[in-house]
N, C-alpha and C positions, 0 to 999 in steps of 0.2 A: 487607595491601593486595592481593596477588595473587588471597586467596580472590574478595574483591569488583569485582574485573578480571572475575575467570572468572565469577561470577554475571552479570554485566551481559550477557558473552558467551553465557551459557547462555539465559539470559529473552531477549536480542536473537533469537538463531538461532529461538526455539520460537514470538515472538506474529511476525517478520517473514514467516517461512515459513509458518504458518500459512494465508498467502492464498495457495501454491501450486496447493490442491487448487480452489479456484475461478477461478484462472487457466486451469487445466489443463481444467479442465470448458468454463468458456466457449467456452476455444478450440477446442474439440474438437468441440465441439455448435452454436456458433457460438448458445447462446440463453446473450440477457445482461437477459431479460424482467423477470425478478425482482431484479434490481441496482436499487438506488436511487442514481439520480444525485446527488443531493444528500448522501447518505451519504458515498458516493465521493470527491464534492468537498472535502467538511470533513474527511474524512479524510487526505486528500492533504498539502490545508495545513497541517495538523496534525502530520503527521509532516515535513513540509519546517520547520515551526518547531520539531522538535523537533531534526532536525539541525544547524538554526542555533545551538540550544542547544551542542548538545554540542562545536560549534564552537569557541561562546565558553567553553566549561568546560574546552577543550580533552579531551572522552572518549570516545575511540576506538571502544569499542562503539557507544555512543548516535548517532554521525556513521554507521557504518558501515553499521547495521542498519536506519538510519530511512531512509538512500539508498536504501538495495537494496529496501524495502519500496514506496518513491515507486516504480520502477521495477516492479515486480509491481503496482502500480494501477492505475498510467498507460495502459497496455493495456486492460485491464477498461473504465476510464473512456473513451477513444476507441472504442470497441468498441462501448459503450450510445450514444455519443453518437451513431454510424455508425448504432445501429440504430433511434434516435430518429426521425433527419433521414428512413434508408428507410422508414421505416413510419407517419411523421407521427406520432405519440405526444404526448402529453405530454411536457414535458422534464424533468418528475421519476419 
């Protein structure tokens, strides 16, 4: 049972961080031109339902990883939307 704890922890850490280096870029460059909103969006939801998951299954990785992932979004997402509204865009 521990092996498959540590797996959960290992695939959490590697797809949640994953979006630090686009975090990292946005923020730095302040261009979130090529984000897709709607991407973002569904993807958001999707990991907040996947933390309700792991909720009700009660499994500490899957709560843990899918938080911290909403949190590395949530940015990106306000970011495109900031840069929507400035630039009149499309809102996808």
């Amino acid at each position: 049972m521990a092996y498959l704890e540590l797996l959960g922890y290992l695939a959490g850490i590697l797809t949640t961080f994953s979006a630090s280096p686009q975090l990292y870029y946005s923020y730095t460059t302040k261009d979130v031109k090529s984000l897709n909103l709607a991407f973002m969006g569904t993807l958001i939801a999707g990991l907040a339902l996947w933390a309700i998951y792991g909720i009700v299954i009660k499994s500490l990785p899957i709560i843990i990883f899918n938080t911290i992932g909403i949190m590395l979004w949530i940015p990106l997402y306000w970011m495109k939307i900031m840069s929507n509204k400035k630039n009149r865009d499309k809102w996808i």
